[in-house]
C-alpha positions in Angstrom: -77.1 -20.0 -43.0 -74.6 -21.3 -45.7 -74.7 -19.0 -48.7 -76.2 -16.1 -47.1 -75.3 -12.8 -48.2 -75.2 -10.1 -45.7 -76.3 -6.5 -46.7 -73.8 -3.7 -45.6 -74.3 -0.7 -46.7 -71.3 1.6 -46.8 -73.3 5.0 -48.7 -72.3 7.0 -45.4 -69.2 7.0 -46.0 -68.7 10.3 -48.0 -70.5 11.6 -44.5 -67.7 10.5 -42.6 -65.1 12.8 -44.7 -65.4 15.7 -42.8 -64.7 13.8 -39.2 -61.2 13.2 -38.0 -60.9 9.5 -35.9 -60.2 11.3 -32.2 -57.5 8.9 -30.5 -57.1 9.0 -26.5 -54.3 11.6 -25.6 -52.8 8.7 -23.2 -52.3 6.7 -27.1 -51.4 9.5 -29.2 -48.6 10.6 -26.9 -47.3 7.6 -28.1 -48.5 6.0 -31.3 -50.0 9.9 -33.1 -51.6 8.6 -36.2 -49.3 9.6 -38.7 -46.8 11.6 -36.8 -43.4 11.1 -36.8 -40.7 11.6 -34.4 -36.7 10.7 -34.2 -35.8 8.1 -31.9 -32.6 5.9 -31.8 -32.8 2.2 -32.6 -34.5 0.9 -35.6 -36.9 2.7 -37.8 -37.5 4.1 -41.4 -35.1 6.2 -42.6 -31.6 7.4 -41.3 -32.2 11.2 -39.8 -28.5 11.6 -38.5 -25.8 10.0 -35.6 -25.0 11.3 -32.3 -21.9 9.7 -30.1 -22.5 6.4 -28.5 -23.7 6.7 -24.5 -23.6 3.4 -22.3 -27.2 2.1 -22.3 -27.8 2.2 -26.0 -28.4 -1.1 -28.1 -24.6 -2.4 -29.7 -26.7 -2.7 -32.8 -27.5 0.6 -33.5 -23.5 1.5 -33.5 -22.4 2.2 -37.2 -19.6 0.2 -37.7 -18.8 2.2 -41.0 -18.1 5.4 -38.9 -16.4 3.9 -36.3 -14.0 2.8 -38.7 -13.8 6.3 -40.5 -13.1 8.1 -36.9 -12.1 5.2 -34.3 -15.2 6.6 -32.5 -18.5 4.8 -31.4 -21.9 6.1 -33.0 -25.1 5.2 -33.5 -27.6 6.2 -36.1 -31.0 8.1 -35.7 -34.3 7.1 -37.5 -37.3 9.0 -38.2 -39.6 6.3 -36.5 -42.9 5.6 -37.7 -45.5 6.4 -34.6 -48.7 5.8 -36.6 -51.8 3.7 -34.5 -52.8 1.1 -35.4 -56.6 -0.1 -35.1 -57.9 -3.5 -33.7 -62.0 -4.0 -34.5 -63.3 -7.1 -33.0 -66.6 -8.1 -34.5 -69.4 -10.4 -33.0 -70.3 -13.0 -35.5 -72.6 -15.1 -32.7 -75.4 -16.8 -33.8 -77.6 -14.3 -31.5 -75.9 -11.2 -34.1 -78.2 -12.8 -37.1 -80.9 -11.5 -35.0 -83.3 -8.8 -36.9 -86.7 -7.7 -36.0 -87.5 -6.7 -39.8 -85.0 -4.2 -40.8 -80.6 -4.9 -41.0 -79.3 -7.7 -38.8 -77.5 -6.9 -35.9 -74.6 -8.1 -37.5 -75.1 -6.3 -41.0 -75.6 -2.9 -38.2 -72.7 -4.1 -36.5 -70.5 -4.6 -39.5 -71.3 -1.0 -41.1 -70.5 0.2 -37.8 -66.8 -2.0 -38.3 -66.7 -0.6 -42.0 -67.2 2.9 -41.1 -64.4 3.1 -38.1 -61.8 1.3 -40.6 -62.9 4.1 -43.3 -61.7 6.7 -40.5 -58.6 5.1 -40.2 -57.7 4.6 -43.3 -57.9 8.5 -44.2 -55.2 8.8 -41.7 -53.4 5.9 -43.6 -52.8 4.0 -40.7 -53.2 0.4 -40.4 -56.3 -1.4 -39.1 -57.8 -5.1 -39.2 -61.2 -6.3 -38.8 -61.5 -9.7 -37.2 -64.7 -11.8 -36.4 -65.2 -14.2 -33.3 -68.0 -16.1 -31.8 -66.8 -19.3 -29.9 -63.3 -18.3 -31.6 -62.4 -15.8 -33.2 -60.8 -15.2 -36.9 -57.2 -13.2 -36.4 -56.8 -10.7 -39.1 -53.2 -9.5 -40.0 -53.7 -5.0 -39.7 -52.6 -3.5 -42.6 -53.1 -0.4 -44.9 -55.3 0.8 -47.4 -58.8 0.9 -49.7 -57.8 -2.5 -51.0 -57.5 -3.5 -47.4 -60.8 -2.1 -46.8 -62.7 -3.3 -50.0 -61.5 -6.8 -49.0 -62.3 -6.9 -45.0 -66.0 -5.5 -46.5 -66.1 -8.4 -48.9 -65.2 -11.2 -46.2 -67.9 -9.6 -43.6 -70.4 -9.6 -46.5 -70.2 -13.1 -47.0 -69.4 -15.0 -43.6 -71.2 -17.4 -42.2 -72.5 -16.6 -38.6 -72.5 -19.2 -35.8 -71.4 -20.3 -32.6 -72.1 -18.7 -28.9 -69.9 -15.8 -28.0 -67.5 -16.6 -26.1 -66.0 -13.1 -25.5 -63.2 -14.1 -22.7 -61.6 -17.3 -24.2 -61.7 -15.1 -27.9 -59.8 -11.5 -26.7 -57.6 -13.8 -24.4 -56.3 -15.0 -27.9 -56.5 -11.4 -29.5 -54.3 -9.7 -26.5 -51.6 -11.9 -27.8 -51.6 -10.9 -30.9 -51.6 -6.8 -29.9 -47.7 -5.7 -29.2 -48.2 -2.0 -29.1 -50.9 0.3 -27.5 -53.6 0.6 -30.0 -57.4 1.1 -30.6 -59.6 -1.6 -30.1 -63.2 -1.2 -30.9 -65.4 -4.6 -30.0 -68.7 -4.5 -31.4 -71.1 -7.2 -30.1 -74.8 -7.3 -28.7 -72.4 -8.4 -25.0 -75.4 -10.6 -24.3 -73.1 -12.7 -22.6 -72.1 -13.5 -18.8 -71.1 -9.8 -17.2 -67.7 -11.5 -15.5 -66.8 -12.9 -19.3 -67.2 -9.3 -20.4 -65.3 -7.8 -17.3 -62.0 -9.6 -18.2 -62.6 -8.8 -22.0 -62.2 -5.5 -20.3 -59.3 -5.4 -18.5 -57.8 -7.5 -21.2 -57.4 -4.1 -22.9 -57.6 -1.5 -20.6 -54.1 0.3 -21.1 -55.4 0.8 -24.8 -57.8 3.3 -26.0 -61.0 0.9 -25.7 -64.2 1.2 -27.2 -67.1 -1.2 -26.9 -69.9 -0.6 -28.9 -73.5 -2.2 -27.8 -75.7 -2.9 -31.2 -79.2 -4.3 -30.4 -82.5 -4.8 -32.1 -85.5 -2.6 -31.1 -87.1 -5.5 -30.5 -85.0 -6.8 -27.5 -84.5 -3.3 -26.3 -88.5 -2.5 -26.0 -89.6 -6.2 -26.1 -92.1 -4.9 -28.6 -94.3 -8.4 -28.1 -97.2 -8.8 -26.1 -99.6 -12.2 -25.3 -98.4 -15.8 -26.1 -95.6 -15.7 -27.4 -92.6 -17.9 -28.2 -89.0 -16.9 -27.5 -86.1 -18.7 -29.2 -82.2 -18.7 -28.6 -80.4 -18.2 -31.3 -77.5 -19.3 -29.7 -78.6 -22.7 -27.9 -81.9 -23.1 -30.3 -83.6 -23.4 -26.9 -87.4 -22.4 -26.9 -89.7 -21.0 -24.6 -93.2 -20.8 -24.6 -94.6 -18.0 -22.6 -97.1 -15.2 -22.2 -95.8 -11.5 -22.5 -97.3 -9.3 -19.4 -97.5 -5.3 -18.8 -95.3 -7.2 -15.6 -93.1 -9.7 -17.6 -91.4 -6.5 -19.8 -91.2 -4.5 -17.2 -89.1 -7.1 -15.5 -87.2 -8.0 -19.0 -85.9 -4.0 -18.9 -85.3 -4.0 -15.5 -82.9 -7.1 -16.0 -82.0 -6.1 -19.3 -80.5 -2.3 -18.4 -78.9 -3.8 -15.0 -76.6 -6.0 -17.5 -76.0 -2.8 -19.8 -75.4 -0.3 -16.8 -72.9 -3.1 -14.9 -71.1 -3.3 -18.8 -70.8 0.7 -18.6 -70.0 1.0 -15.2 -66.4 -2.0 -15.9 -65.8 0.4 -18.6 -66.5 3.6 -16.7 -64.0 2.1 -14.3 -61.5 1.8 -16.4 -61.6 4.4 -18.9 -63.0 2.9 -22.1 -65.9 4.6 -23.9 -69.1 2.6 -23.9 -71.5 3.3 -26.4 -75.1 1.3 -26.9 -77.2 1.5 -30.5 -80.0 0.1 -31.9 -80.0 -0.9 -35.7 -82.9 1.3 -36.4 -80.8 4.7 -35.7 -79.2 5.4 -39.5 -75.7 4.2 -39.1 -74.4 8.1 -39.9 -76.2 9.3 -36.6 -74.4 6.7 -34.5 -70.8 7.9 -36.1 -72.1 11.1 -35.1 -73.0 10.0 -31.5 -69.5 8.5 -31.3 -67.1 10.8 -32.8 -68.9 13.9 -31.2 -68.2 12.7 -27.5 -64.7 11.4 -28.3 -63.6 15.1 -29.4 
């Protein structure tokens, strides 16, 4: 809806103080926060030389020295190993779903918030981009005043579109050049092969996918005549809501959830599923707790 304002609350954030962000060893081997460590080859600041060996880059040979001693060095920088964070954000029409509390995308956008929070107490670099049919690329950068700002655009974009979850991190892997995080936060109510090469798309990176739903399509808390709408198509249905008929819904719905954890189970990425009625706090808490 043009003009809407989306509610995200970010009072948890004081919560979140005494948590540390807990990166996958298999990343932080290599990309450790805000760690440093001395490599040769382009960096931040000059650390030293050591003699020239066959195999290293003619670049990183200091001309100056060779010309003070006739022999070949190179200089050493202290290199910058800090990660950097990548949270991709559902903005679908079906994410402006709410069964009378926060929209899935208001939950979903606290839950955005929150992990950039973590990050930027480590003062690495994050960016929080939105997609639907495509997706909005956001340059990662530093800061509160990156933070402030990325909270300011999610509170007033305008949701709409199908999700389109393949064609949108197809673009996004292009756009990652270094093992990273990359937190997706959607309702994945979309085709289970789309979401299997979302997947893979990202699987040598420390991957998250984070499931937010309403109660109400979780319990399918309606019963009699009832009519269902697609948010994303606008197609209706008229039916009647059995003891049978949500039994059936569940069955269907958790198969699609368990075959979403079992891809991720596969390949190492942490899946985690919440409803917006659980305070956002408890589902940091969920999170955080099993990473560590």
């Amino acid at each position: 809806m043009p003009g809407k304002k989306h509610t995200i609350d970010v009072g948890f954030f004081r919560q979140l103080d005494r948590f540390t962000f807990m990166v996958r060893k298999r990343v932080s081997t290599a990309y450790a926060g805000s760690r440093r460590s001395i490599h040769t080859g382009r960096g931040l600041d000059t650390v030293g030389y050591r003699q020239y060996y066959r195999g290293d880059e003619i670049k990183s040979i200091d001309w100056n020295a060779y010309a003070r001693s006739e022999k070949l060095y190179v200089r050493q920088f202290e290199e910058d190993k800090s990660l950097t964070t990548h949270i991709l954000l559902d903005r679908s029409n079906s994410m402006d779903y709410t069964g009378g509390g926060v929209s899935k995308f208001e939950y979903g956008a606290m839950l955005a918030a929150g992990f950039a929070y973590l990050v930027t107490n480590d003062n690495d670099r994050f960016a929080i981009s939105t997609f639907s049919e495509d997706i909005d690329i956001t340059k990662p950068r530093r800061g509160r005043k990156h933070l402030m700002h990325a909270i300011e655009q999610m509170s007033n974009i305008e949701l709409g579109g199908k999700t389109s979850i393949k064609e949108c991190m197809t673009q996004y892997e292009k756009v990652i050049h270094s093992r990273s995080l990359v937190i997706i936060i959607s309702d994945f109510l979309d085709d289970p092969a789309s979401i299997e090469s979302a997947i893979y798309r990202f699987a040598d990176h420390d991957l998250m996918l984070v499931q937010v739903l309403d109660r109400t399509e979780s319990d399918l808390s309606f019963h009699g005549y009832t009519k269902l709408e697609d948010l994303e198509t606008g197609a209706g249905l008229k039916t009647y809501i059995s003891k049978n008929f949500k039994q059936e819904y569940q069955e269907q719905l958790y198969d699609h959830i368990n075959k979403v954890r079992g891809i991720c189970d596969h390949v190492g990425a942490d899946f985690y599923a919440f409803t917006t009625d659980m305070p956002v706090f408890d589902a940091f808490f969920h999170t955080l707790s099993r990473r560590r």
